[in-house]
C-alpha positions as a LaTeX table, in Angstrom:
\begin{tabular}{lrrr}
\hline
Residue & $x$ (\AA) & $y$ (\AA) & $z$ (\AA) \\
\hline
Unk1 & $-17.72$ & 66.16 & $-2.57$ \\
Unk2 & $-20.52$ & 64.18 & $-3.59$ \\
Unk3 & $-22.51$ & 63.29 & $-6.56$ \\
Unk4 & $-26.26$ & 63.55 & $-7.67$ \\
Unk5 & $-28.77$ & 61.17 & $-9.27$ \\
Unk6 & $-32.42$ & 60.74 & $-10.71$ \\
Unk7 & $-34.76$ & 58.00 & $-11.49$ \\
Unk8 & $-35.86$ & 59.92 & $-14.82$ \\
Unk9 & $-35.05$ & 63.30 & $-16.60$ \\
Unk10 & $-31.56$ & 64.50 & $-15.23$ \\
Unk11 & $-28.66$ & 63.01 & $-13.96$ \\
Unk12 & $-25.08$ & 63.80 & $-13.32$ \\
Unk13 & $-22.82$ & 65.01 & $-10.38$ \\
Unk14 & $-21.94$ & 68.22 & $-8.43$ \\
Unk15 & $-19.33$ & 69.24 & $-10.32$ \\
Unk16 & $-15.67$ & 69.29 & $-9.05$ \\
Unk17 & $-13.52$ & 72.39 & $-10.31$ \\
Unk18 & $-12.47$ & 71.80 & $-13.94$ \\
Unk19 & $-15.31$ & 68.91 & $-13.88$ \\
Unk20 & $-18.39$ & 68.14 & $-16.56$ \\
Unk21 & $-21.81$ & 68.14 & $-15.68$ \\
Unk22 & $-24.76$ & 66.25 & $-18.02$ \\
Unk23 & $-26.68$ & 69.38 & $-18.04$ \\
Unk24 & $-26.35$ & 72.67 & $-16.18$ \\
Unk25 & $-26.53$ & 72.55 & $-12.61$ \\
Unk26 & $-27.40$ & 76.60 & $-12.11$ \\
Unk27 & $-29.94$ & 76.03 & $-14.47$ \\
Unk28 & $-31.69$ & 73.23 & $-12.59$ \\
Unk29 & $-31.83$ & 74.81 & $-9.06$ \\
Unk30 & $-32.62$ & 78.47 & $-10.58$ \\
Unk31 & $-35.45$ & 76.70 & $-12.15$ \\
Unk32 & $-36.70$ & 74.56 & $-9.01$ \\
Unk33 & $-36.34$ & 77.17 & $-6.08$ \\
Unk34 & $-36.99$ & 81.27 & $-6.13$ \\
Unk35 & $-34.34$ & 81.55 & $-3.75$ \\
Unk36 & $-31.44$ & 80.23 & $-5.79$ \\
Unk37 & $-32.64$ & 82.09 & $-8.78$ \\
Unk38 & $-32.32$ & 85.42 & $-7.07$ \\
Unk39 & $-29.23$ & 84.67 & $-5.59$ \\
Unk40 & $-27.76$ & 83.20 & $-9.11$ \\
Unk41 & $-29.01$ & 86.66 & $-10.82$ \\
Unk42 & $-27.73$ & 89.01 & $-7.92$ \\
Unk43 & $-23.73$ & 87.16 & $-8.09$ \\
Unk44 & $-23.86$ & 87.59 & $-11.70$ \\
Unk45 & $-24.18$ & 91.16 & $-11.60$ \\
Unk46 & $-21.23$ & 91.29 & $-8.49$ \\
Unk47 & $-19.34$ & 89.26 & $-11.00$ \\
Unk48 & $-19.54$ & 91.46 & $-14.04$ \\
Unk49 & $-18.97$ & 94.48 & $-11.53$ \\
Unk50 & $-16.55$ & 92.75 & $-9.35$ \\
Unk51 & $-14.73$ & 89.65 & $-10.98$ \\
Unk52 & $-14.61$ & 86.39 & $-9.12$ \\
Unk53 & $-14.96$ & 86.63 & $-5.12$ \\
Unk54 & $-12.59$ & 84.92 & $-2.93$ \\
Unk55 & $-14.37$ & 82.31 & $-0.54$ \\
Unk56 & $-14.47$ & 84.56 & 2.55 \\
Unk57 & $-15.94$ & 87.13 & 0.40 \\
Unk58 & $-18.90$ & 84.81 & $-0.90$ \\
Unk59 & $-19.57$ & 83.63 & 2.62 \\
Unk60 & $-19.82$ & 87.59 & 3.92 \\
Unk61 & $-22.34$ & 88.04 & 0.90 \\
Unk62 & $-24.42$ & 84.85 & 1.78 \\
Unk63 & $-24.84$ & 86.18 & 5.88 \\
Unk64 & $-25.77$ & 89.94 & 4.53 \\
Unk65 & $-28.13$ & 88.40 & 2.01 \\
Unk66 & $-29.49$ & 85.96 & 5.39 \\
Unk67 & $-29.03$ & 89.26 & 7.78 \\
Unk68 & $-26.90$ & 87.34 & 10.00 \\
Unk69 & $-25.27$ & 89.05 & 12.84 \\
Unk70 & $-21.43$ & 88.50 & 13.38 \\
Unk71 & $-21.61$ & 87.11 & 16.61 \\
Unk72 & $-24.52$ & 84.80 & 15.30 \\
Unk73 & $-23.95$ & 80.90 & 16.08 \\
Unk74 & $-22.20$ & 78.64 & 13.31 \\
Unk75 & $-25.14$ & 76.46 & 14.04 \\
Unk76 & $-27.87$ & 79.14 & 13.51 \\
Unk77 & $-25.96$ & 79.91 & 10.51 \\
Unk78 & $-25.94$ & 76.85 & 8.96 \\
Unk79 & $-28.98$ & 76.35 & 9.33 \\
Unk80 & $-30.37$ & 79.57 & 8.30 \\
Unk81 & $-28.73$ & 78.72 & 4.55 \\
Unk82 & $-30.26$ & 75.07 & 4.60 \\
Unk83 & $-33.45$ & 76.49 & 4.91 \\
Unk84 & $-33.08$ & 79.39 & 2.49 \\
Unk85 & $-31.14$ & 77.54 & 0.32 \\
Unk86 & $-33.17$ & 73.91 & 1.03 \\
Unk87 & $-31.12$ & 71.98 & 1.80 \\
Unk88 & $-31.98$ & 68.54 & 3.49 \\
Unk89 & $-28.55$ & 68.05 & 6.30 \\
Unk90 & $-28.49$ & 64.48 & 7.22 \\
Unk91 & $-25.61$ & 62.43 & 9.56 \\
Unk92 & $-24.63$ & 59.35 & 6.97 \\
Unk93 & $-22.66$ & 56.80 & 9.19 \\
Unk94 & $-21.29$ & 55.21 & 6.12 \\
Unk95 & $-19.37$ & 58.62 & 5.61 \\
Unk96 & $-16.09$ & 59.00 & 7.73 \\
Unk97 & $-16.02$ & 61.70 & 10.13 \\
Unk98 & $-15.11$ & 64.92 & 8.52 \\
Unk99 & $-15.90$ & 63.77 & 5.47 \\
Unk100 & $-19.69$ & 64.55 & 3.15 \\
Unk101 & $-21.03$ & 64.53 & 0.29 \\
Unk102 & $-23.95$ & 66.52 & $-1.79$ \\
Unk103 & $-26.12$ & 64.83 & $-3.68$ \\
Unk104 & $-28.74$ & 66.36 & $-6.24$ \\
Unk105 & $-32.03$ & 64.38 & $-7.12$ \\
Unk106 & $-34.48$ & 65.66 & $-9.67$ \\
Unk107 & $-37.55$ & 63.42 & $-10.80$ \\
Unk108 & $-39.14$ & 64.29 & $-14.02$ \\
Unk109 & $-43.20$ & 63.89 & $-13.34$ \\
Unk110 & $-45.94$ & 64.17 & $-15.91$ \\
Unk111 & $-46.30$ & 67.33 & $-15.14$ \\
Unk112 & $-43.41$ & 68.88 & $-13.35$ \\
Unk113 & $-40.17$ & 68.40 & $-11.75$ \\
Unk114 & $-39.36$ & 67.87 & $-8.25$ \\
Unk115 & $-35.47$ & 68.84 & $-7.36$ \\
Unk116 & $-34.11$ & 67.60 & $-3.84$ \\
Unk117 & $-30.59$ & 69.06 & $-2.17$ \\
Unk118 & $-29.31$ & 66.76 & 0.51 \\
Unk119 & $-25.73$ & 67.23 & 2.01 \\
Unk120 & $-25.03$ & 64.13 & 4.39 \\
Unk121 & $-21.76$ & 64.43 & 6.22 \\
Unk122 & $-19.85$ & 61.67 & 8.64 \\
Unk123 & $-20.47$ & 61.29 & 12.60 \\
Unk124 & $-18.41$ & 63.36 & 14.85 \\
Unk125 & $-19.16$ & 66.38 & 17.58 \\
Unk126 & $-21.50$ & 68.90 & 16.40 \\
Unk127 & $-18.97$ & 71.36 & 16.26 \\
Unk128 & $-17.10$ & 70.35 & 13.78 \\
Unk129 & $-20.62$ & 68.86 & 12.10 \\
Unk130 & $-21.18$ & 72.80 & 11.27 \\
Unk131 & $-17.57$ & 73.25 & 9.70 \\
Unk132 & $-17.98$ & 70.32 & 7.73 \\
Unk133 & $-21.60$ & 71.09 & 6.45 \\
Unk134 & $-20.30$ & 74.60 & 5.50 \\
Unk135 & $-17.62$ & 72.91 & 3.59 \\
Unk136 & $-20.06$ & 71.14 & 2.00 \\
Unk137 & $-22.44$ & 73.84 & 1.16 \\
Unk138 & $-19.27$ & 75.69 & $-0.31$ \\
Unk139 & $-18.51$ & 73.16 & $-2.99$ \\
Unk140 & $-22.23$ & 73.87 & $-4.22$ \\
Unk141 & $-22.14$ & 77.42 & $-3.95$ \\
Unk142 & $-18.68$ & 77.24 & $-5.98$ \\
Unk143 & $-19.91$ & 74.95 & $-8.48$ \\
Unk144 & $-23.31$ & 77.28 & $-9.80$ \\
Unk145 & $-20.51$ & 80.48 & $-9.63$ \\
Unk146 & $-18.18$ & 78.42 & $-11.85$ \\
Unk147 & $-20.63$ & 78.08 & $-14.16$ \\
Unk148 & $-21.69$ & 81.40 & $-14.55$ \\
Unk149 & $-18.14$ & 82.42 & $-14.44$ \\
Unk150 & $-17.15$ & 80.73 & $-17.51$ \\
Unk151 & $-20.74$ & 81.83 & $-19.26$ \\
Unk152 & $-20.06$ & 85.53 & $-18.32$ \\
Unk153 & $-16.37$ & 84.80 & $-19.01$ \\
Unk154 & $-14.88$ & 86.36 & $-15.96$ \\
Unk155 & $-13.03$ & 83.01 & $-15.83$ \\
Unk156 & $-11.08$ & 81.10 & $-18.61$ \\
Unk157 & $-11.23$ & 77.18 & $-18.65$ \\
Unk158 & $-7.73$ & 76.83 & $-17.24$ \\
Unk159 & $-8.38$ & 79.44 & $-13.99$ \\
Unk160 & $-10.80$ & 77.07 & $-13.64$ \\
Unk161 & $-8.97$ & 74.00 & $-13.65$ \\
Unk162 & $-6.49$ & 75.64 & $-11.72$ \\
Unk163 & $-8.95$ & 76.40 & $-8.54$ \\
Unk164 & $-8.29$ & 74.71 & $-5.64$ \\
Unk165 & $-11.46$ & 73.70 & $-4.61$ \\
Unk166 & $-10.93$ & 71.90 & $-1.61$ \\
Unk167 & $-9.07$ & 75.06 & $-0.03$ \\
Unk168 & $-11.47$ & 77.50 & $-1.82$ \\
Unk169 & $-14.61$ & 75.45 & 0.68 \\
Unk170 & $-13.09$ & 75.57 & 3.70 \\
Unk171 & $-12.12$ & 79.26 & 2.92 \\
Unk172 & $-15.97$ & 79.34 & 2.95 \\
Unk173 & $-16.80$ & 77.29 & 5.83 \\
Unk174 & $-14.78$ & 79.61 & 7.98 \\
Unk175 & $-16.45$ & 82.97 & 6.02 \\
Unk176 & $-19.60$ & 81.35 & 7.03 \\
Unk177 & $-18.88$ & 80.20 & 10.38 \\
Unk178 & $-16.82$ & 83.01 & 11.78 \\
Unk179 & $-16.78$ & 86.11 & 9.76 \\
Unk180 & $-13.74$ & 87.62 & 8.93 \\
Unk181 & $-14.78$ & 90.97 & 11.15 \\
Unk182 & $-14.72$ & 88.33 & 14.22 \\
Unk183 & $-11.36$ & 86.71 & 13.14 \\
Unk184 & $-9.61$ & 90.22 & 12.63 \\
Unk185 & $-9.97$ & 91.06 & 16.41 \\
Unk186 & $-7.96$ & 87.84 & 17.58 \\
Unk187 & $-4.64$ & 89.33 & 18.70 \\
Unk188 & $-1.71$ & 87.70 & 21.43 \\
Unk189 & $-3.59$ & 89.57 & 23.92 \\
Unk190 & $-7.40$ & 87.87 & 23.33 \\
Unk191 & $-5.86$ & 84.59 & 22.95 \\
Unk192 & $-3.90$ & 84.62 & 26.07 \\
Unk193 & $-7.27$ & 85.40 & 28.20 \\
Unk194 & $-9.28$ & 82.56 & 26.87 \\
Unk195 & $-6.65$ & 80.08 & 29.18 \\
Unk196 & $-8.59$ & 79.15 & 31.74 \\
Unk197 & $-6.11$ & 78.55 & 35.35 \\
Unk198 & $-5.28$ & 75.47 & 34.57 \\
Unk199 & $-4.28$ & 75.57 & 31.14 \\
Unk200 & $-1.99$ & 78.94 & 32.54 \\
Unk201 & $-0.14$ & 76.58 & 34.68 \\
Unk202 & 0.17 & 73.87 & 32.11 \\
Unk203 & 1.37 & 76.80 & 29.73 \\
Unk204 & 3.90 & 77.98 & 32.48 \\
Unk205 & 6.00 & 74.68 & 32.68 \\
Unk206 & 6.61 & 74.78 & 29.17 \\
Unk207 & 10.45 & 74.56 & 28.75 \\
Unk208 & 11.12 & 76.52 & 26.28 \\
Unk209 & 9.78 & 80.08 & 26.80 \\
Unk210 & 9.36 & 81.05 & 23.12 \\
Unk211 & 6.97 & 78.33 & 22.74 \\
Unk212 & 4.95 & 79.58 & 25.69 \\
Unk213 & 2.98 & 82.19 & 23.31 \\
Unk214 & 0.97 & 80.10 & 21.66 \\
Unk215 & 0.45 & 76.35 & 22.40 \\
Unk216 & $-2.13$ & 73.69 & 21.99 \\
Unk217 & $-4.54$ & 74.87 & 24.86 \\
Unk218 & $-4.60$ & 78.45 & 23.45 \\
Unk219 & $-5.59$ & 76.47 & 19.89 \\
Unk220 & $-8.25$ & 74.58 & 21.65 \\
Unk221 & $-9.73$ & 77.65 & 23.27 \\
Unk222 & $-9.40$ & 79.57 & 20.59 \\
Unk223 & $-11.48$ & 77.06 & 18.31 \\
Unk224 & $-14.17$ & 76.26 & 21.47 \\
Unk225 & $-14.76$ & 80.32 & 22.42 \\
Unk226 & $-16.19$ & 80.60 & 18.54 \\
Unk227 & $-17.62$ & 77.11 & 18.10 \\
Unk228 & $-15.82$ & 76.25 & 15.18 \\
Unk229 & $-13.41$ & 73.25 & 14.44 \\
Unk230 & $-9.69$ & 72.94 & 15.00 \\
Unk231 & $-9.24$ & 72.65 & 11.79 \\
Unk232 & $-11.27$ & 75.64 & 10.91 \\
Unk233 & $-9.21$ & 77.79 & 13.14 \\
Unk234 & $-5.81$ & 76.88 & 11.52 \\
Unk235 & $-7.54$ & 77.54 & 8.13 \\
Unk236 & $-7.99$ & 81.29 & 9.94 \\
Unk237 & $-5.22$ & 81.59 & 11.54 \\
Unk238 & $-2.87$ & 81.42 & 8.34 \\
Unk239 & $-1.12$ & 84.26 & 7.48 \\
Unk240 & $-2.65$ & 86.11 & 10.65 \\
Unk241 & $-1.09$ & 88.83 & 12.51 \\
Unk242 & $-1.43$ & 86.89 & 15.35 \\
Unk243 & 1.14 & 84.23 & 14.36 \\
Unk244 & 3.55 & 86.95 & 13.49 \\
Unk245 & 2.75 & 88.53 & 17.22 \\
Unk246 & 3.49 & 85.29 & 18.92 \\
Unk247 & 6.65 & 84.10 & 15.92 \\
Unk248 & 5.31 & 80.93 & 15.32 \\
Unk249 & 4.36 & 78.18 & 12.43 \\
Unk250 & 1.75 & 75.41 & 12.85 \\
Unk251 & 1.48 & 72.20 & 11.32 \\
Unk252 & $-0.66$ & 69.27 & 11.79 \\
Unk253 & 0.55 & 65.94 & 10.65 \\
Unk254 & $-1.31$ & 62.36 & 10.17 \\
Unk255 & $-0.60$ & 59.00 & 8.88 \\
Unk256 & $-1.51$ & 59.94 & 4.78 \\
Unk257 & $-0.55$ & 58.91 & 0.92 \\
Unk258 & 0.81 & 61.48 & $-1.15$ \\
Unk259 & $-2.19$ & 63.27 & $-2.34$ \\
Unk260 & $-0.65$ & 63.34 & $-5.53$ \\
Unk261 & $-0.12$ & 60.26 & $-6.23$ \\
Unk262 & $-2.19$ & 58.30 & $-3.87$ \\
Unk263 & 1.14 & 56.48 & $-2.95$ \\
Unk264 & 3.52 & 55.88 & $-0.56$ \\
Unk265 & 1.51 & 56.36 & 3.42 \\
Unk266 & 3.37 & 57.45 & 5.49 \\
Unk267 & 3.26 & 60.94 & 8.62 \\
Unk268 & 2.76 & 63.66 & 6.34 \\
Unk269 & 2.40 & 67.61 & 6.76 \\
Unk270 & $-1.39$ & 67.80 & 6.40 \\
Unk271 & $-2.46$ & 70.73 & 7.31 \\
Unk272 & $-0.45$ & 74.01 & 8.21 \\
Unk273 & $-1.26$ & 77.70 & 9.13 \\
Unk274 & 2.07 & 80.05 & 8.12 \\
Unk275 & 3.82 & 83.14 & 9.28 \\
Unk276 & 3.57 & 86.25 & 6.97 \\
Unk277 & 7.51 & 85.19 & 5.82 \\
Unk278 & 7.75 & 81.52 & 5.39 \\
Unk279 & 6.01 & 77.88 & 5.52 \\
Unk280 & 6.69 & 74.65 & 5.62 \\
Unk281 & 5.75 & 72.77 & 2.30 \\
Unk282 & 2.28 & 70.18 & 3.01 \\
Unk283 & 2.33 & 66.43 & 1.97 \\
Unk284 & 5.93 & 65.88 & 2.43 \\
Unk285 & 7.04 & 63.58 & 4.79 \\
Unk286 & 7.89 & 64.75 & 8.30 \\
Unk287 & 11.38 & 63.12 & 8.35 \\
Unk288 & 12.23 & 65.08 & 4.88 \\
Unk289 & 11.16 & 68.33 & 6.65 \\
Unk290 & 13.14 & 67.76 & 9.72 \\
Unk291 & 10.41 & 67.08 & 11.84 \\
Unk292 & 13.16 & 64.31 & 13.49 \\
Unk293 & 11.45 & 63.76 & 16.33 \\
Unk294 & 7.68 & 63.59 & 14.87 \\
Unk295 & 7.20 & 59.80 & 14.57 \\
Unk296 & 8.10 & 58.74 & 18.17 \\
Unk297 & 6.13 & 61.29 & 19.71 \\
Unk298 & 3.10 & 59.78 & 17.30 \\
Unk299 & 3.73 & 56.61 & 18.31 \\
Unk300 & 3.99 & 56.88 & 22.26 \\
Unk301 & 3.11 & 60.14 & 23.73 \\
Unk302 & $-0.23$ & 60.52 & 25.82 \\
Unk303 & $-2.58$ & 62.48 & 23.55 \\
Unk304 & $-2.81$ & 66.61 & 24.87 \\
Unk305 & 0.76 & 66.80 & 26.40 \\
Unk306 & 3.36 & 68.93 & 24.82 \\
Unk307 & 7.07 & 67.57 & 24.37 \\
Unk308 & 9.72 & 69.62 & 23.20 \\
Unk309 & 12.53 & 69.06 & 21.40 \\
Unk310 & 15.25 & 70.90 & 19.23 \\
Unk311 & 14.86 & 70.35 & 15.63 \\
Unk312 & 16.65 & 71.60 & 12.32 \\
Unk313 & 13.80 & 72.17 & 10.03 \\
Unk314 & 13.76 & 72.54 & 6.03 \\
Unk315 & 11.41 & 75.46 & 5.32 \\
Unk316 & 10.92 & 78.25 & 2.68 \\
Unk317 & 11.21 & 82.10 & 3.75 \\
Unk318 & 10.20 & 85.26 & 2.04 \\
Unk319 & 13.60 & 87.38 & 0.82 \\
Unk320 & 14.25 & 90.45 & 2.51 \\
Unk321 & 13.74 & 93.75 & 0.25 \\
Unk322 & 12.99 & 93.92 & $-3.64$ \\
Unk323 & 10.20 & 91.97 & $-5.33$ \\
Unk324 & 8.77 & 88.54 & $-2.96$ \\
Unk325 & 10.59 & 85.31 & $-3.74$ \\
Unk326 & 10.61 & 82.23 & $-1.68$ \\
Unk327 & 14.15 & 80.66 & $-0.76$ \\
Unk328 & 14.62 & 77.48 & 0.50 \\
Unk329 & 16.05 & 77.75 & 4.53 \\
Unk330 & 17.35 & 75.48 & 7.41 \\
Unk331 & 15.59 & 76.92 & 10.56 \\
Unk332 & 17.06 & 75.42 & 14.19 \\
Unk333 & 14.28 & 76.23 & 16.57 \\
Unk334 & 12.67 & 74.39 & 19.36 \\
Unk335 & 9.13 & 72.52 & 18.58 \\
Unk336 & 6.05 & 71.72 & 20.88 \\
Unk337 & 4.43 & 68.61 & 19.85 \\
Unk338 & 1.01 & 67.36 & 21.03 \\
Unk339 & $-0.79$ & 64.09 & 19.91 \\
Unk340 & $-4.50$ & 64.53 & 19.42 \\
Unk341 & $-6.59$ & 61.52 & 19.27 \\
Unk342 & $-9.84$ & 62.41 & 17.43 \\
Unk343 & $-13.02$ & 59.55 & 18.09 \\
Unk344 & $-13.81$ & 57.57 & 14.98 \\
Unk345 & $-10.56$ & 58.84 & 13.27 \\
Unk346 & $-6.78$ & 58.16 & 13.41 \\
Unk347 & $-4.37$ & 60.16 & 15.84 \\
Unk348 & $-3.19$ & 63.61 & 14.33 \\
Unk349 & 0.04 & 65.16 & 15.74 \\
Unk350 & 0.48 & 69.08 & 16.25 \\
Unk351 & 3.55 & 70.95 & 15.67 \\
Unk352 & 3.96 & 74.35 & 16.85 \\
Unk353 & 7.40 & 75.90 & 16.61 \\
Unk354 & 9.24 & 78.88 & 17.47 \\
Unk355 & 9.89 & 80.83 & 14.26 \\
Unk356 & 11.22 & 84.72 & 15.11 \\
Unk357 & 10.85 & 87.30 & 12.03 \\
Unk358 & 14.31 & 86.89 & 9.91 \\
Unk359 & 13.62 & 90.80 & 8.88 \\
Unk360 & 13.36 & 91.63 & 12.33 \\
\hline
\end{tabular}
């Protein structure tokens, strides 16, 4: 997330959740564009009606507001709220890939203001330029609803705090990029006629034959028939009836600190998409999650193969009948692991292992 600036009259930062702004962001774009106004007073009715939307639910609201279709590009989408919303997009090769930031300029004239938007995200293909610009445009949308959250006091301080913004954006780069009415048809059946021949026959010499329902290739094809990220389609495919069709968890892992602590690097769960009844926990090290085989595979394998080996992992399942509790669980399952080497960034590993329904 980025920050903003000014030669004269105003100058702070986009705020982060829980963060402290000079003056009142909402108040400054309401005040420089029509559009943002309108939008500002049309949420604050939703919220005093509604509460506080979830992110998929603000980025369904933004393409009805736009008319967008649901089969509409992510790239016509994106650009359809820059230019209602004005916002400048810009590639900053200073930035790493994946990563942007939002920056808010207002100059103080004589006579009047002038207010600029610019969201400037790293290199990379233009795919995942749209998730990443969506994520971006998500931490400003959050940041003016914040505000009028805690004004209208649908929010307390501490639910603010408590937000996790970085999830709540890419929530809404997905909501904008691939609607939830598009993401709600994906089922074992869909996914396993996006494999083109070849990626059939790779699929086929899998050796173990759980692990032949959902691999890396039907990932990748999943992600490339919508045009959105990887990373975008793990974010969907969380909790999704499709990874309780095909009894599986996902989990990415890369060479990381403890995001708590900014400590200790080391291969880390980064990202994951769950199972209705378990998960693994993110951030821990793979070793500590039983991910034994994890760091050779990173180290020599020949990125987009799949090895398999047996592993005992450490998860956290959902108890069978009564209210939902989590209980800690050693699972013995076979996992398919595939190093992906991403240009301009380091090598991520992919996990995908068999994980059958315990209330089945």
């Amino acid at each position: 997330m980025g920050h903003a600036s000014s030669d004269s009259g105003w100058e702070g930062h986009v705020p982060q959740t829980g963060g402290k702004c000079p003056t009142s962001l909402k108040r400054v774009l309401s005040e420089t564009w029509e559009a943002w106004r309108a939008w500002i007073v049309d949420q604050e009715r939703l919220l005093r009606e509604d509460g506080f939307p979830d992110a998929r639910r603000l980025a369904a609201r933004l393409r009805r507001t736009l008319g967008l279709r649901a089969s509409a590009p992510p790239g016509d989408v994106v650009t359809a709220v820059c230019e209602a919303f004005h916002f400048n997009r810009s590639v900053d090769h200073n930035e790493a890939p994946g990563a942007g930031a939002v920056s808010v300029r207002v100059d103080s004239g004589l006579y009047d203001k002038q207010a600029s938007l610019r969201v400037a995200i790293g290199a990379g293909p233009m795919v995942r330029r749209h998730s990443v610009w969506a994520h971006e445009l998500g931490h400003v949308f959050l940041a003016v609803l914040l505000e009028s959250a805690l004004e209208i006091g649908v929010l307390t301080r501490d639910q603010v705090d408590a937000l996790e913004e970085e999830r709540f954006s890419w929530d809404f780069s997905l909501g904008l990029c691939c609607p939830d009415k598009v993401v709600a048809s994906w089922n074992r059946g869909y996914v396993q006629a996006l494999l083109s021949a070849d990626e059939r026959r790779l699929v086929d010499v899998i050796e173990s034959p759980a692990l032949r329902a959902f691999t890396y290739y039907h990932l990748r094809a999943l992600a490339c028939a919508h045009r959105i990220s990887m990373r975008a389609t793990l974010v969907a495919l969380d909790r999704h009836p499709l990874l309780a069709q095909v009894a599986c968890g996902i989990g990415v892992f890369r060479v990381a600190r403890n995001r708590h602590t900014g400590l200790d690097r080391g291969l880390r769960m980064w990202q994951s998409a769950r199972p209705p009844w378990g998960y693994v926990v993110t951030n821990r090290r793979v070793r500590r999650q039983g991910f034994r085989a994890a760091h050779e595979v990173y180290a020599k394998a020949e990125p987009g193969g799949i090895a398999v080996y047996r592993e005992r992992l450490s998860v956290r399942r959902r108890t069978m009948g009564g209210p939902t509790k989590w209980t800690d669980y050693e699972l013995t399952v076979d996992c398919a692991y595939t190093a992906v080497d991403v240009r301009d960034e380091s090598r991520f590993l992919l996990a995908i292992w068999h994980w059958p329904n315990p209330e089945a």
